[in-house]
C-alpha positions in Angstrom: -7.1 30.6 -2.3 -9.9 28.0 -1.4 -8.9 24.2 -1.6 -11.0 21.4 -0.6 -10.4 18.3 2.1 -11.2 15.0 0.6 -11.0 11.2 2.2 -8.2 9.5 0.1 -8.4 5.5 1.8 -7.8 5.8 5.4 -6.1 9.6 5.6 -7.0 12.8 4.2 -5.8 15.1 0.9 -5.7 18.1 -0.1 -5.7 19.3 -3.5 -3.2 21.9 -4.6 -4.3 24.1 -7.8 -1.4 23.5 -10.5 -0.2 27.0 -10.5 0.5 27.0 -6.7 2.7 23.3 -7.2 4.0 25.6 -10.3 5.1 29.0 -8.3 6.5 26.7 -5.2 8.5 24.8 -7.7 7.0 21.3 -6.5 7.8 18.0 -8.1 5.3 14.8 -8.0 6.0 12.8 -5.0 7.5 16.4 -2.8 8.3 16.2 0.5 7.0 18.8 2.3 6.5 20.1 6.1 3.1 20.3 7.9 3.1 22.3 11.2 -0.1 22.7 13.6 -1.2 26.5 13.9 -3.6 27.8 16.5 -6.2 28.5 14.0 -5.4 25.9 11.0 -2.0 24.6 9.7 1.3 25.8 7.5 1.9 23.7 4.8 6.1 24.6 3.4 8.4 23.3 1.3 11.8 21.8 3.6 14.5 24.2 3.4 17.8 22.6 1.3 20.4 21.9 4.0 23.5 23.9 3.1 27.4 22.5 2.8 30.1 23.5 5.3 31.6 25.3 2.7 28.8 27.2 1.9 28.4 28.3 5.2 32.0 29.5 5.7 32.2 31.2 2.3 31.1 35.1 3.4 33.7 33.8 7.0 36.0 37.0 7.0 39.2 35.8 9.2 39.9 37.4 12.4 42.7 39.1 14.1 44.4 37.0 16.8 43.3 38.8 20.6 45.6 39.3 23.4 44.4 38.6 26.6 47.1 39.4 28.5 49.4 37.0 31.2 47.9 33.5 32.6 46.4 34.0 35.6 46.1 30.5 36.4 47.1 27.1 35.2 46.6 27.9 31.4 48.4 26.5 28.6 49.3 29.1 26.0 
């Protein structure tokens, strides 16, 4: 897909074709993420930051290990 750079005031823009904003699920006004490449740059949408508890969810609990005597001055 070909898009084309354009001087908007001081910066720079980029025009994205509606059906790209469309598939990527974009609002107006998105925030998105610019990195540097070697040969160009990666333009991506920020990954939604997931809760504790979302995390944890698949968590199986696990079995309690003996280690054996202290050795030292452990507390157990």
């Amino acid at each position: 897909m070909k898009a084309k750079i354009t001087k908007w005031g001081n910066s720079y823009a980029i025009r994205l074709p509606k059906n790209l904003v469309d598939d990527m699920k974009l609002a107006d006004e998105s925030d998105l993420l610019l990195e540097k490449k070697e040969n160009g740059f990666l333009i991506t949408k920020p990954t939604k930051k997931k809760q504790l508890s979302e995390l944890l969810k698949n968590m199986q609990p696990q079995k309690e290990v003996e280690w054996g005597q202290a050795r030292g001055k452990e507390l157990w």
